[in-house]
Each structure stands twice: as structure tokens, then as C-alpha cells.
Residue frames relative to the residue before (quaternion, step in Angstrom):
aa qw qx qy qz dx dy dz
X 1.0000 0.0000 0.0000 0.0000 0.00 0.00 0.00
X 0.8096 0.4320 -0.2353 0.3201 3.77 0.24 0.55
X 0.5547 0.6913 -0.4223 0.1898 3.34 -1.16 0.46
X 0.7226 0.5206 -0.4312 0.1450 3.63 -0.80 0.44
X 0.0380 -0.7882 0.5778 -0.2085 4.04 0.07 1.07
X 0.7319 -0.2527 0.2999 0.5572 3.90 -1.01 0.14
X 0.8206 -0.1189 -0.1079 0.5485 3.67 -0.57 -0.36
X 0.5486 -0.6646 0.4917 0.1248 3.37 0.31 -0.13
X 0.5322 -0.5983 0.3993 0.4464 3.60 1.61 0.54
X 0.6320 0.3345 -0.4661 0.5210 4.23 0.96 0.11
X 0.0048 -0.8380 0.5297 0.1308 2.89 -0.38 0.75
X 0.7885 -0.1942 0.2907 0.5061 3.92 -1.07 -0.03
X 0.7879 0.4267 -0.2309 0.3792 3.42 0.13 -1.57
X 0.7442 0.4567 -0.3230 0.3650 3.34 0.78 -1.84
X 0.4481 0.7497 -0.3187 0.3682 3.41 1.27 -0.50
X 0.6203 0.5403 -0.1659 0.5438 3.30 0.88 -1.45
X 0.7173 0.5363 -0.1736 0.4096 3.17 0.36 -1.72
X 0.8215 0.2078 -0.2358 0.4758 3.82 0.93 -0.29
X 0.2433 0.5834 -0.5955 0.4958 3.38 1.40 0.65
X 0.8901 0.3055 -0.2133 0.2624 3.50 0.45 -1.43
X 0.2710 0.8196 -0.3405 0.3726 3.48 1.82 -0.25
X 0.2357 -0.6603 0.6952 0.1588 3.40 -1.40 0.93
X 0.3498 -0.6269 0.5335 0.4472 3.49 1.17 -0.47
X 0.2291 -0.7631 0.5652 0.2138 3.91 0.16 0.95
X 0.9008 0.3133 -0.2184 0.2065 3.63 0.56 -0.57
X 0.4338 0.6523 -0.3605 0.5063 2.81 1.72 1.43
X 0.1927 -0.7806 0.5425 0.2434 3.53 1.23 0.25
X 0.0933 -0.8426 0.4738 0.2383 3.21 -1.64 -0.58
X 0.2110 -0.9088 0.3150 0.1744 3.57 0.55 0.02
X 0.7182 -0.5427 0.1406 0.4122 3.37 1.64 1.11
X 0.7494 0.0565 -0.3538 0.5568 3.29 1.12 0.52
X 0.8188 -0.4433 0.2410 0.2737 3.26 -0.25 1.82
X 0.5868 0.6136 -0.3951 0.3509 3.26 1.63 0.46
X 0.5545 -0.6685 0.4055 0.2850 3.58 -0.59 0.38
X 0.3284 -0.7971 0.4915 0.1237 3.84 -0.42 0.50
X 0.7804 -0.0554 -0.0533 0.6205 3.37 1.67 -0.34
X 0.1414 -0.7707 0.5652 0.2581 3.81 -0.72 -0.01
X 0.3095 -0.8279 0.4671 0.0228 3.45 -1.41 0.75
X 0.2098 -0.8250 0.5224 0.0497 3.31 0.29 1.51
X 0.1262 0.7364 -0.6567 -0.1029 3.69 -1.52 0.72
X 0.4522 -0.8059 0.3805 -0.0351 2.91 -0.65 1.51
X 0.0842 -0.9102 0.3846 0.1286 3.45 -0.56 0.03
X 0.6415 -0.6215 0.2645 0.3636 3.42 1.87 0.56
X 0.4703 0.6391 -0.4283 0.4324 3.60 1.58 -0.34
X 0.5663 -0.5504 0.6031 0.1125 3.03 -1.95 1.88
X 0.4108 0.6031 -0.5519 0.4036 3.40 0.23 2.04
X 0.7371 -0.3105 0.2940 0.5233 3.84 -1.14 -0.02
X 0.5264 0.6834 -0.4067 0.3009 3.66 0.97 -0.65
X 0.7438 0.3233 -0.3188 0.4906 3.43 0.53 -1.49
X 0.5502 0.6044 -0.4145 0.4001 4.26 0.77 0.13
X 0.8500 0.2617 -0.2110 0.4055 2.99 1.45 -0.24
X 0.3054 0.7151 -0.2960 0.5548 2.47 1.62 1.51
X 0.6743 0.4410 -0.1789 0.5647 2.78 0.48 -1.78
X 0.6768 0.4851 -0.3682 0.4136 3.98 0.54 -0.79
X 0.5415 -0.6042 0.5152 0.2763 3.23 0.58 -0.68
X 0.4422 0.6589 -0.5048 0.3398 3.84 1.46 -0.20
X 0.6117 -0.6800 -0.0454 -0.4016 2.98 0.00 -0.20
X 0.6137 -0.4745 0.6308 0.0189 2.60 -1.95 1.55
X 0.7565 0.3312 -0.1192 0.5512 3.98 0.57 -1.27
X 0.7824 0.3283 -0.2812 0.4483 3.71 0.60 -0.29
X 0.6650 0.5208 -0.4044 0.3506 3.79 0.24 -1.22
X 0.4202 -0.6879 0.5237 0.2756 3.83 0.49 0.00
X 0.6892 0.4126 -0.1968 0.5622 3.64 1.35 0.61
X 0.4590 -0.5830 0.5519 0.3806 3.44 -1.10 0.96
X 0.2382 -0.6547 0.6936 -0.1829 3.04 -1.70 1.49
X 0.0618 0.6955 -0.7062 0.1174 3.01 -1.08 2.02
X 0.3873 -0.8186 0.4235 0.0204 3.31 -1.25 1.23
X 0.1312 0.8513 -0.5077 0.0194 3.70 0.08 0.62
X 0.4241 -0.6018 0.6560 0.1663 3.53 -1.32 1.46
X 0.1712 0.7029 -0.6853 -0.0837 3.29 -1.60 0.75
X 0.6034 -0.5218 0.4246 0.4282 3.82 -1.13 0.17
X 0.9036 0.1276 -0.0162 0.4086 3.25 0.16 -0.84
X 0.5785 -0.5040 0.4571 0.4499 3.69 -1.33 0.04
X 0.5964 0.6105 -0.2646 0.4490 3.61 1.09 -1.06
X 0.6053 0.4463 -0.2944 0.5897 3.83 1.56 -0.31
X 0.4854 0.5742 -0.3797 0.5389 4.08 1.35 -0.91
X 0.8025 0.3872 -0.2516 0.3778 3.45 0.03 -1.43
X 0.6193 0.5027 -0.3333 0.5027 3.91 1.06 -0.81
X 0.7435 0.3011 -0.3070 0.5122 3.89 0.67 -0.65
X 0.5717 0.5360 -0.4074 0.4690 3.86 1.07 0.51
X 0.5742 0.6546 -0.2618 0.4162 3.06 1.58 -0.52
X 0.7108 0.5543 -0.0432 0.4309 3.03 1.25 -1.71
X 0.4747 -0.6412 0.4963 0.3423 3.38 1.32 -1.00
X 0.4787 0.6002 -0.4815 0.4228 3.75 1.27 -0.20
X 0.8834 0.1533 -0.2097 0.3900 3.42 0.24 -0.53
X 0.3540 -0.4885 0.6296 0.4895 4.38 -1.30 -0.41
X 0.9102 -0.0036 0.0531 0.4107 3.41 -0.55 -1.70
X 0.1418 -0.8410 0.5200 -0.0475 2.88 -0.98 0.83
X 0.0432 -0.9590 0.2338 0.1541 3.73 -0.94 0.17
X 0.2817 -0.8522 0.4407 -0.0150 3.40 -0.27 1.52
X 0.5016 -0.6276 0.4911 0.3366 3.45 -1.50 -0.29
X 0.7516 -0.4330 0.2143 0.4491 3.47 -0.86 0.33
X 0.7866 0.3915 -0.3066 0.3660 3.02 0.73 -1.31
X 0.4693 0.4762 -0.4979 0.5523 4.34 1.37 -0.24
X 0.6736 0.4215 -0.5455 0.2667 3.88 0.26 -0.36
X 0.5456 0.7426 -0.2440 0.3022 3.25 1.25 -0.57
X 0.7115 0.1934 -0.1787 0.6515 3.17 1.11 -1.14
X 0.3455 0.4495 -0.7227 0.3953 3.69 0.17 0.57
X 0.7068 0.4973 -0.2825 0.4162 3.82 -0.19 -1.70
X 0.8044 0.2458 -0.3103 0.4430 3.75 0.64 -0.88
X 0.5994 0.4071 -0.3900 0.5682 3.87 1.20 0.27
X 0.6738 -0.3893 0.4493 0.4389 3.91 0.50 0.79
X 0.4162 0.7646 -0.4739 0.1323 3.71 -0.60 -0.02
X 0.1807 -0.8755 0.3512 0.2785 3.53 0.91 0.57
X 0.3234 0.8237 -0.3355 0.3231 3.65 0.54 1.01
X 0.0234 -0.8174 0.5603 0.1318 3.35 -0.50 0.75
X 0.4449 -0.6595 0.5756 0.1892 3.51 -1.18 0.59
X 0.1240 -0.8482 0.4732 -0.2031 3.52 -0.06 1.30
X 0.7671 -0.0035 -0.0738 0.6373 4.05 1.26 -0.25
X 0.3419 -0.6326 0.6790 0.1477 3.38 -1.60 0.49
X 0.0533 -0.8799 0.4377 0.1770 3.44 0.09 0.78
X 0.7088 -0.0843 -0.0178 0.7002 3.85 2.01 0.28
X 0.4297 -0.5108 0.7132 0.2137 3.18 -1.58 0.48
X 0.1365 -0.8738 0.4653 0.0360 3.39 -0.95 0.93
X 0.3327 -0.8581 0.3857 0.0645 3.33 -0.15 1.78
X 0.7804 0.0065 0.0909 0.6186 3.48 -0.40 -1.66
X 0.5091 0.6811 -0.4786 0.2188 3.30 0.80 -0.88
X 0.6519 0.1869 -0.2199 0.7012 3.84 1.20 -0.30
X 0.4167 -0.7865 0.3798 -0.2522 3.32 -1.38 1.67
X 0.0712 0.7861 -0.6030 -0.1155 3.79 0.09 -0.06
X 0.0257 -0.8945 0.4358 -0.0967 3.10 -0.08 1.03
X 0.2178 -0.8242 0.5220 0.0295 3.87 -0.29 1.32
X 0.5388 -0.6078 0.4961 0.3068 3.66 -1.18 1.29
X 0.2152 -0.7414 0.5572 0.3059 3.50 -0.98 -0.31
X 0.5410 0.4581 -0.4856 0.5114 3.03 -0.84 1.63
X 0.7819 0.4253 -0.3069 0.3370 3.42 1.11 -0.54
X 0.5828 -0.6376 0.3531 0.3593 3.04 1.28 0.89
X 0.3571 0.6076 -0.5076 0.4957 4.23 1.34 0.28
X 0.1851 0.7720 -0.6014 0.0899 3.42 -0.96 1.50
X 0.7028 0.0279 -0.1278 0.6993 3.24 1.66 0.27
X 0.8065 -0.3918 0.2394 0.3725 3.43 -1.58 0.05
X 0.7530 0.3744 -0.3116 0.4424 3.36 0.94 -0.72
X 0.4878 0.6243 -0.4650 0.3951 3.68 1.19 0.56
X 0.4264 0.6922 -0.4113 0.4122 3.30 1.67 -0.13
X 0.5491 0.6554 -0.3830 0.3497 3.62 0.58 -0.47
X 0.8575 -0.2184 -0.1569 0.4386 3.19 -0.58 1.65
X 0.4454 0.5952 -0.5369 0.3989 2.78 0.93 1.76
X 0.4078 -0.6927 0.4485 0.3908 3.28 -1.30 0.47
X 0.2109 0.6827 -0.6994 -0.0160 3.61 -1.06 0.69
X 0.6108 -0.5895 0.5274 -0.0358 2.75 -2.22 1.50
X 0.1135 0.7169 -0.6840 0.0733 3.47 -0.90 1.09
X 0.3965 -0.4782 0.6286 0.4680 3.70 -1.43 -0.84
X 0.3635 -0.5943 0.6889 0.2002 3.21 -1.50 0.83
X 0.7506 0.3039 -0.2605 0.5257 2.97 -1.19 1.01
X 0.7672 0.3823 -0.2325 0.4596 3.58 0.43 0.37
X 0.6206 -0.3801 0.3129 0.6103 3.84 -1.34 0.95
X 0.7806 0.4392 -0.3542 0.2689 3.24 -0.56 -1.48
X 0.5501 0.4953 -0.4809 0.4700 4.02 0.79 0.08
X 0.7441 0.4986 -0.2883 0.3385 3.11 0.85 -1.39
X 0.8019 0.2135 -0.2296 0.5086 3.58 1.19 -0.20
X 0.4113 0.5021 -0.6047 0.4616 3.09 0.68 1.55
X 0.7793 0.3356 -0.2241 0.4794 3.12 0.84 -0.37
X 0.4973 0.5298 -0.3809 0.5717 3.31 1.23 0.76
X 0.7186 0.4084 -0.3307 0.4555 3.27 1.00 -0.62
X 0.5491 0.5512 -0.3700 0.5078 3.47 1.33 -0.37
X 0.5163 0.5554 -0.4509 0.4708 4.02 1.01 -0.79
X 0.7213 0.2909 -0.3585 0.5163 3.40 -0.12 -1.75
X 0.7413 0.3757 -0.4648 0.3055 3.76 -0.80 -0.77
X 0.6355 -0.5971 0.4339 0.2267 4.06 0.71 0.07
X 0.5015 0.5547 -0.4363 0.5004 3.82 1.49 0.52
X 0.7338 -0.5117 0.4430 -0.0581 2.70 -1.81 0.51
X 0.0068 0.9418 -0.2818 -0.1830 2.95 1.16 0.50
X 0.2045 0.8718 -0.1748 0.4094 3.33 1.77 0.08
X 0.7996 0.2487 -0.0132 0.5464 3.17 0.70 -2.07
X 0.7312 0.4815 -0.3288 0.3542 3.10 1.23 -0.01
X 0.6104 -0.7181 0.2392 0.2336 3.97 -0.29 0.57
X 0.2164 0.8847 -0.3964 0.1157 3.55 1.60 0.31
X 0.3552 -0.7839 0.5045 -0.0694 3.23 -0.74 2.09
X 0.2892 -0.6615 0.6352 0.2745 3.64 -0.66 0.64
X 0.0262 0.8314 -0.5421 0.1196 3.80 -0.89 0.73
X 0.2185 -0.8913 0.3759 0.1285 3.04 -0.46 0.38
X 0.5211 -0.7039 0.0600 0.4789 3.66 0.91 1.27
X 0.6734 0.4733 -0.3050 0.4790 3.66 1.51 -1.02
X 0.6007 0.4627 -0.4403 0.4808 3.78 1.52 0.58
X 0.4384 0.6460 -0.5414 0.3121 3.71 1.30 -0.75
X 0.7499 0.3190 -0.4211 0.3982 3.65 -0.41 -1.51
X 0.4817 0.6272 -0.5077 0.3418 3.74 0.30 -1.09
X 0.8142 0.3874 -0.2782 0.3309 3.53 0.13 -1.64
X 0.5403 0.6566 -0.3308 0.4093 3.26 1.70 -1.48
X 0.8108 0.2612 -0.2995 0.4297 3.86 0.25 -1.18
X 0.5098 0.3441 -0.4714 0.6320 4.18 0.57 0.57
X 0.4908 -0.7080 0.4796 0.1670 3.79 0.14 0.66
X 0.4821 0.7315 -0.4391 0.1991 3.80 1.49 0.28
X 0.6109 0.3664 -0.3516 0.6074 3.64 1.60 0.09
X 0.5356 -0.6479 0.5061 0.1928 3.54 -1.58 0.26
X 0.7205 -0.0805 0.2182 0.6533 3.33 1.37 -1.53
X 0.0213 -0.8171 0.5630 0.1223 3.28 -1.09 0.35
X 0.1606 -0.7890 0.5166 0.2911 3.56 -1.24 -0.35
X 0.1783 0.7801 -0.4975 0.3349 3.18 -0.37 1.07
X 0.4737 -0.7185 0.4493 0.2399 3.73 -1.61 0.52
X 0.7914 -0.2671 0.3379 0.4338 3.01 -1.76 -0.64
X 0.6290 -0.2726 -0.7253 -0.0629 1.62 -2.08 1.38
X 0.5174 0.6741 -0.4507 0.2735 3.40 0.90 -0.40
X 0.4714 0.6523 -0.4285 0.4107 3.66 1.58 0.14
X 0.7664 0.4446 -0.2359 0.3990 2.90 0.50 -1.39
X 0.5615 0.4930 -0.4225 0.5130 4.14 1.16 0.03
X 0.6560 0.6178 -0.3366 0.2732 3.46 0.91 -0.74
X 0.6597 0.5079 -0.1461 0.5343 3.23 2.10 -1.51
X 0.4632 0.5010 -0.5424 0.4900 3.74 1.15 0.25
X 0.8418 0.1667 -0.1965 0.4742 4.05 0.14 0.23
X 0.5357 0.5622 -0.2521 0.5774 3.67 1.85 -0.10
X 0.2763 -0.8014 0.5264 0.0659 2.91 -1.82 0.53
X 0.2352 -0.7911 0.4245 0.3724 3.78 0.86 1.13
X 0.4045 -0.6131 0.6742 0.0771 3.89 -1.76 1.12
X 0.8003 0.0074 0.1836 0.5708 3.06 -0.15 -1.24
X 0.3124 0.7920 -0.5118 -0.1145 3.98 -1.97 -0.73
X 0.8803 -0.3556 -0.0358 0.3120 3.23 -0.74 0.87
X 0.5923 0.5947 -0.2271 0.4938 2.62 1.85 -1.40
X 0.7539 0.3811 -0.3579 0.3978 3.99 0.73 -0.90
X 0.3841 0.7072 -0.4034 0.4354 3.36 1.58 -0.30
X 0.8861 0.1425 -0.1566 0.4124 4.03 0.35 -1.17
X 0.3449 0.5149 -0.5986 0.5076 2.97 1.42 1.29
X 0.8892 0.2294 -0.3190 0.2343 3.65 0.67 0.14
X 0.6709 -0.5201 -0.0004 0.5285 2.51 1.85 1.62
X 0.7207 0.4145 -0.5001 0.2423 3.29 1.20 0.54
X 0.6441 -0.7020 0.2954 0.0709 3.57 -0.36 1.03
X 0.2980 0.7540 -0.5706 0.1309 3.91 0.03 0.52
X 0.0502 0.7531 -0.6502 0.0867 3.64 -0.86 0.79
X 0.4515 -0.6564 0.5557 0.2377 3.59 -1.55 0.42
X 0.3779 -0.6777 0.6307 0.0141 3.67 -0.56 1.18
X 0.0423 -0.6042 0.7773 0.1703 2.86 -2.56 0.53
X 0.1072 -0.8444 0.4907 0.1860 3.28 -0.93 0.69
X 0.1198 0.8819 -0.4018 -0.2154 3.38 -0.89 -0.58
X 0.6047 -0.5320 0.2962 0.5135 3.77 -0.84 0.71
X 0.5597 -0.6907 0.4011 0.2210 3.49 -1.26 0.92
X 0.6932 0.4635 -0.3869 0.3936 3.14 1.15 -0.77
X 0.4542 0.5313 -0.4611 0.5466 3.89 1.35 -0.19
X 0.4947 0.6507 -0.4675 0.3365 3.68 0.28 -0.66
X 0.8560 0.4240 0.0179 0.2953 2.93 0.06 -2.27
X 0.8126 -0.0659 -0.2686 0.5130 3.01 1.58 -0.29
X 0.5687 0.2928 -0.5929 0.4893 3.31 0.17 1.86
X 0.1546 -0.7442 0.6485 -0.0414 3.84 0.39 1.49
X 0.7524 0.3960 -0.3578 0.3861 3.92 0.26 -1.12
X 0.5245 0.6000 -0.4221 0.4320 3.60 1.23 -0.81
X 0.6942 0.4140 -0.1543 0.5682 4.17 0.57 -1.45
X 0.6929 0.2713 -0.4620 0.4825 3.49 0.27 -0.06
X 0.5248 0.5541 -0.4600 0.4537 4.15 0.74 -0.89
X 0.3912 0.7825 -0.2761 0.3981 3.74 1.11 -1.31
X 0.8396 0.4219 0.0262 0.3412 3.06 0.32 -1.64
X 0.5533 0.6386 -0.2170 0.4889 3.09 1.45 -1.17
X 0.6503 0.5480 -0.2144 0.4805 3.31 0.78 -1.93
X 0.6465 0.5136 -0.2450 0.5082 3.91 1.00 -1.00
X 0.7252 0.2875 -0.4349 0.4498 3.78 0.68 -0.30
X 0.6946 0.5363 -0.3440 0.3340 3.34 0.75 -0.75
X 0.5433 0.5019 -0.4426 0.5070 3.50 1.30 -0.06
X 0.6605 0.3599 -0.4266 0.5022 3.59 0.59 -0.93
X 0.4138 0.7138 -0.4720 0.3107 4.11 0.54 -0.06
X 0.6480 0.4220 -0.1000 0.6261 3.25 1.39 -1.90
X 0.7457 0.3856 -0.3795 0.3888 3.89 0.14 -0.26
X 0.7074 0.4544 -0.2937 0.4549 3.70 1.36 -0.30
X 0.7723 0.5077 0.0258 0.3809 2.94 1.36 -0.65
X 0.6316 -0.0652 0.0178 0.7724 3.09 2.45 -1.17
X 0.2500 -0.8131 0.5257 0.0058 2.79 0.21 2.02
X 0.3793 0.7799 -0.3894 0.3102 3.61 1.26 -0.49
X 0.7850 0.4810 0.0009 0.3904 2.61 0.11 -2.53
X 0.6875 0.5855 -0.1402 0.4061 2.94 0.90 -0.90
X 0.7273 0.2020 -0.2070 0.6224 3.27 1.20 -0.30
X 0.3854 0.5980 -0.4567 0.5341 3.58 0.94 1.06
X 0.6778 0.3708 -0.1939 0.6046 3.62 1.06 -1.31
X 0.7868 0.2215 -0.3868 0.4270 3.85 -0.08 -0.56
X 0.5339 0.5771 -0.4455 0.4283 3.84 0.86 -0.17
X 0.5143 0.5826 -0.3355 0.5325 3.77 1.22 -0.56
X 0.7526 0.5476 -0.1341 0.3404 3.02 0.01 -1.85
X 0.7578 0.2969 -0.0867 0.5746 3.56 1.05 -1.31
X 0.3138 -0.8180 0.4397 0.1977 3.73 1.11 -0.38
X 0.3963 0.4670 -0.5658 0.5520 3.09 0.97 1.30
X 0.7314 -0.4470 0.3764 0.3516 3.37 -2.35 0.39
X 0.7103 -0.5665 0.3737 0.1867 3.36 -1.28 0.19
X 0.7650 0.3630 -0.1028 0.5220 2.62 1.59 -0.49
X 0.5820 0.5020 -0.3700 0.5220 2.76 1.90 1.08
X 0.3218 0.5923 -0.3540 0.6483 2.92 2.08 0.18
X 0.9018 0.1143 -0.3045 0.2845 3.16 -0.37 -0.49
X 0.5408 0.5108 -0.5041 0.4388 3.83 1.25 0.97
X 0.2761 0.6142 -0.5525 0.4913 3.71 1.84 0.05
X 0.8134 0.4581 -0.3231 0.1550 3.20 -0.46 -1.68
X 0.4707 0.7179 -0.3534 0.3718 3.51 1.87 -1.01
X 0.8322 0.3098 -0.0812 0.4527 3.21 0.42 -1.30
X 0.6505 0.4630 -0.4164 0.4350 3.65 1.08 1.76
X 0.0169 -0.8169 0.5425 0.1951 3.75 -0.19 0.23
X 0.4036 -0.7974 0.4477 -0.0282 2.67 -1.51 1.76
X 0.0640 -0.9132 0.3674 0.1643 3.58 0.06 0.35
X 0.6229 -0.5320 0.4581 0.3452 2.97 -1.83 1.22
X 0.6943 -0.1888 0.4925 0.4896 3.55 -1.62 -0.62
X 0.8691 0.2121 -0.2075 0.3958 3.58 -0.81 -0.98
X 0.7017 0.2195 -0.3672 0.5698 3.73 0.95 0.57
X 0.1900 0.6865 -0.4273 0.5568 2.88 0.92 0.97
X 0.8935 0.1780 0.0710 0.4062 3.07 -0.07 -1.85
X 0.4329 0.6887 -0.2601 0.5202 3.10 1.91 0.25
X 0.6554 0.5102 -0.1417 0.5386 3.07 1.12 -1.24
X 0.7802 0.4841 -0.2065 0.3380 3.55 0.72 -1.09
X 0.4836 0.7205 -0.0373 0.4956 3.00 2.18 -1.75
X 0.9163 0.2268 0.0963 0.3158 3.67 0.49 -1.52
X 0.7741 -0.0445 0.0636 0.6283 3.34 1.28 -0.84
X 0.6363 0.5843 -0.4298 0.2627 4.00 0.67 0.03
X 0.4841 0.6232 -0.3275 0.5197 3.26 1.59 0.26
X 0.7513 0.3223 -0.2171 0.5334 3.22 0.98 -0.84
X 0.6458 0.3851 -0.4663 0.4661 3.37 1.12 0.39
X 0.5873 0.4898 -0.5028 0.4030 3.58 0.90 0.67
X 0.4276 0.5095 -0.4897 0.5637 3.75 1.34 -0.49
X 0.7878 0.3765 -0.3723 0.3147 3.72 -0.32 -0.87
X 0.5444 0.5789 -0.2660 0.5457 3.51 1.38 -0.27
X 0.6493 0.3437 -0.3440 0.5847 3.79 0.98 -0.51
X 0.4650 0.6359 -0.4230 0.4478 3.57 0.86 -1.04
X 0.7636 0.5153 -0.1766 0.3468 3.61 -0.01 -1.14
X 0.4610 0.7002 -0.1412 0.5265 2.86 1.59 -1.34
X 0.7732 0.4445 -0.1345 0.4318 3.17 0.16 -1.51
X 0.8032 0.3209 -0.2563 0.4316 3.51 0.54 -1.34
X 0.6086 0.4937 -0.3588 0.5071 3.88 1.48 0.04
X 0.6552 -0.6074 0.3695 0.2552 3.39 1.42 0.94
X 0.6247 0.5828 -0.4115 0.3174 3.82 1.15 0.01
X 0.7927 0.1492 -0.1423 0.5737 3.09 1.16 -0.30
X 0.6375 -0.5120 0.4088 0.4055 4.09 -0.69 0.86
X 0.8880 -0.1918 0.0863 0.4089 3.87 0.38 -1.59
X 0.0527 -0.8629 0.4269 0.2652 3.46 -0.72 -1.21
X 0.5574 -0.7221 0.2683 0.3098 2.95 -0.81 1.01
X 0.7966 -0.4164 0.2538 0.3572 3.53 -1.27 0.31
X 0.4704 -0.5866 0.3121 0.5807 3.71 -0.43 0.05
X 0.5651 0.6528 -0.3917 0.3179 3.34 0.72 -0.60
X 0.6147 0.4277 -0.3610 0.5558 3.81 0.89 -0.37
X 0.5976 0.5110 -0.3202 0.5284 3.92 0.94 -0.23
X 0.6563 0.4492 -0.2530 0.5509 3.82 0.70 -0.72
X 0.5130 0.5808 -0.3624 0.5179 3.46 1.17 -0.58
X 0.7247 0.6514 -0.0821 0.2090 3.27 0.64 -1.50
X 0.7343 0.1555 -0.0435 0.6593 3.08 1.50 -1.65
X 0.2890 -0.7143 0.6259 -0.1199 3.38 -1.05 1.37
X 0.3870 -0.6275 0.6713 -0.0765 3.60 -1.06 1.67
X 0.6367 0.6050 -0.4026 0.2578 3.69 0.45 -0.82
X 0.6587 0.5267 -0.2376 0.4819 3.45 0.87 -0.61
X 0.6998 0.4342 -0.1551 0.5456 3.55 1.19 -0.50
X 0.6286 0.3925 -0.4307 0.5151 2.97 1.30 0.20
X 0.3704 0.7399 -0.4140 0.3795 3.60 1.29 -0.76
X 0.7332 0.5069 -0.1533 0.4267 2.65 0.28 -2.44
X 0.6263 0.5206 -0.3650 0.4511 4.03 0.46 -1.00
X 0.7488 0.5182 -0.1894 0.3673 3.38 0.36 -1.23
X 0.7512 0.3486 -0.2917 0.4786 3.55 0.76 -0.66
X 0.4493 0.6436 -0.3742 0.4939 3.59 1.36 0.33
């Protein structure tokens, strides 16, 4: 869920630096196959951590399989840059400025639509009962991340100023810190550091009423194209492993919150109120999403970008449509 500030962690060089990249940890062995693939992860309360916790995969992709945890999307996009990793996952808004900073990446799964799970959330006491109480207050987000992008969307559509209002770069394992010494007002921001915030907070706004009014934030997989193109069965298996987890989370909400409560090391029964506040898709919304409008909800996501001064431009839609790709999800549909 996160990313997008002045460059956005892509910088010029790393760019460069993976035009020229063999990707060191993909060997090859002379026909343009790959010898291993390299997942970086990012811990998000999606089909991912199910295919983990199972063991797929290590037991399914028909390739050796190294995993790496990072914090952020702004880390996803710097080790895609470099060549350290294939697929990786980010939020919408870090896919965005990969695609609008050159990144050679295509965007190939939605791993959730993100609802409540991302918050605006007001101390109590500070007298913050709606958005326009936000005014000369300080509230805390990450820069560079969904949750910026829809604080400051939610402040566009409602008609504030974003100016008058105090918007801290933070970093979530500093939010509560600030929240319990009373040095922030409000923040936006996720689990788990949500769910401490709302034991003395009051939720304003969140993600979920946000893309009921069309603005959009969702968690993404991406991966470098030239791995793509020539391991298609690897990204499309990939996929497979991604419906059948979201099978078990629509279907055995149970199970599901046994495996990501494991996986993340929290109770079960916070797993399974995480999971409330995401929508998972089937195959054919899936490809609906990918097919029809998820391209144009990154252009509108750089767009924004652009006019909040974080990034210089973006490219046409057409370099986005390039970008996001259905083909694998259908694969993945079809051999099912």
C-alpha cells in the first residue's frame, strides 16, 4: 500500500541501472529461461500471505523461489529497478510512478481493492469531527503511499485547502508513537498501527468511501517485462496460486484467517476483521478491472501526482494501457 513523494525512491540512476541489469538473480541457461524467480513481498492482508503460508510457492511455480519482505512499495520499485527482484508488490499509487518514471514493468494482478483497511483517523479530544475540522491541524500520513493519495483526495473532493492543513510525512512505526505524546492530531494510515490508533480515535473518512466516489486505491503485483516474456508459464502459474487463495478468503473466511493471522502473527480475530475491509477478486473481475478501467486509474493517480507537484509529468494513457495486461489472468482462468 504505498508510495509517491518527489521521485518516489526511482530514481534517475536506478532506472538506468536496470535498463542495464541482467537481474543477477535470475541466472539463465541460454534460452532466455530463468533458473529462479524472486518474489518481494510486502506483508499485505491479500491472497499473497496464503500463498505463503501454504507453501505454493516454493511447491507449485515449477521454479526455485526466493522470497524477500520489504516495507514499502518505494523499496518494490528500487529492487525492480536494480534487477534484485521479478515480481514484486506495491500499491497503486508506487505502480503509478514506476510507469510514469520509465520503469519497465507491467502490472499483471490486483491483489485487493482497499476499503477501511486504510483510515483517516481523528484523536479524541481534538475536537476533529469531520474533514473540515482538519484545518490547522497536524495530521500524519506516509508520503508516498495510498494513504497520502487519499488524504489528499479526500480533502480535494470535500473543497479544503490543503495548505491550511498540516500533512506530516511519518512513517507508520512513528504514527502511534506521535499519536500517544499527543504531537499529531490525526492520521491516515493502515493496519496494524490502525487498529491502536482507533482504541482512542475516531475514524473520518477511508478508502472504502473514497472508491465509492470514484477514487480508487488497490494493492498490485508487478513484474519486470523482460522476466514476463520469457517465463509467461512462471506469471501465469503466479496467478493461479492468487485465485485460489482469494478462493479461500471469499469462500473460507475461516481458514483464511488462521493462515494470514499465522503468517502476520497477530490474533485471528484480527485477521479476520483485516480481511472485511478488502475486496478480493474473482477471475472475471479481475480481468475487468485490468481490461477496462485500472489503467486509467493509474494515469489519474499520476495526473494527481503531477498537479500536487510530486512528480514533473506523465505519460499518456497509452503508455499505462501498455502497462497493465489481463493476459495472464486469463491463462490463469482458462487452465482451471
Amino acid at each position: 500500500m504505498k508510495i509517491f513523494r518527489a521521485l518516489a525512491g526511482i530514481t534517475a540512476a536506478a532506472v538506468l541501472a536496470a535498463g542495464s541489469a541482467a537481474c543477477g538473480n535470475t541466472d539463465k541457461d541460454g534460452s532466455g529461461k530463468a533458473s529462479q524467480v524472486v518474489i518481494g513481498t510486502l506483508d499485505l492482508v491479500n491472497g499473497d500471505l496464503i500463498a505463503q503460508y501454504e507453501n505454493w510457492y516454493e511447491n507449485e511455480l515449477g521454479i526455485p523461489v526466493k522470497i524477500i519482505k520489504f516495507d514499502s512499495g518505494k523499496d518494490i520499485n528500487s529492487a525492480i529497478a536494480s534487477g534484485s527482484i521479478d515480481i514484486g508488490q506495491e500499491g497503486s499509487s508506487p505502480a503509478s510512478l514506476a510507469i510514469s518514471n520509465g520503469l519497465d514493468i507491467q502490472v499483471f494482478w490486483i491483489g485487493d481493492i482497499i476499503g477501511a483497511a486504510e483510515t483517516l483517523v481523528a484523536r479524541d479530544g481534538t475536537g476533529i469531527s469531520s474533514l473540515q475540522d482538519l484545518e490547522g491541524k497536524k495530521v500524519a500520513t506516509p508520503f508516498a503511499s495510498t494513504a497520502h493519495y487519499s488524504l489528499l483526495n479526500a480533502l480535494k473532493l470535500e473543497g479544503i485547502d490543503e495548505s491550511k492543513v498540516e500533512i506530516i510525512d511519518m512513517q507508520t512505526d512513528k504514527i502511534n508513537a506521535a499519536w500517544q505524546t499527543g504531537d499529531i492530531d490525526a492520521a491516515y494510515v493502515w493496519y496494524p498501527v490502525l487498529a491502536e490508533l482507533l482504541k482512542n480515535g475516531t475514524s473520518i473518512t477511508d478508502s472504502k468511501q473514497l472508491a465509492d466516489k470514484g477514487v480508487v486505491t488497490a494493492d498490485t503485483n508487478v513484474v519486470r517485462r523482460e522476466f514476463a516474456e520469457n517465463n509467461p508459464e512462471v506469471i501465469t502459474k503466479f496467478v493461479e496460486l492468487q485465485l485460489k487463495a482469494n478462493d479461500i478468503i471469499n469462500n473460507d473466511s475461516d481458514k483464511a484467517a488462521d493462515e494470514i493471522a499465522a503468517k502476520l502473527e497477530i490474533s485471528k480475530e484480527d485477521a479476520a476483521e483485516q480481511i472485511t475491509q478488502f475486496t478480493y477478486l474473482d477471475a472475471d473481475s479481475e480481468i475487468g478491472y485490468l481490461d477496462k478501467s485500472f489503467a486509467a486509474t493509474l494515469k489519474d493517480t499520476a495526473d494527481f501526482l503531477v498537479e500536487q507537484k510530486s512528480i514533473t509529468s506523465a505519460p499518456d494513457i497509452s503508455e499505462f494501457e501498455k502497462r497493465v495486461t489481463s493476459e495472464y489472468v486469463k491463462a490463469a482462468a482458462s487452465a482451471n
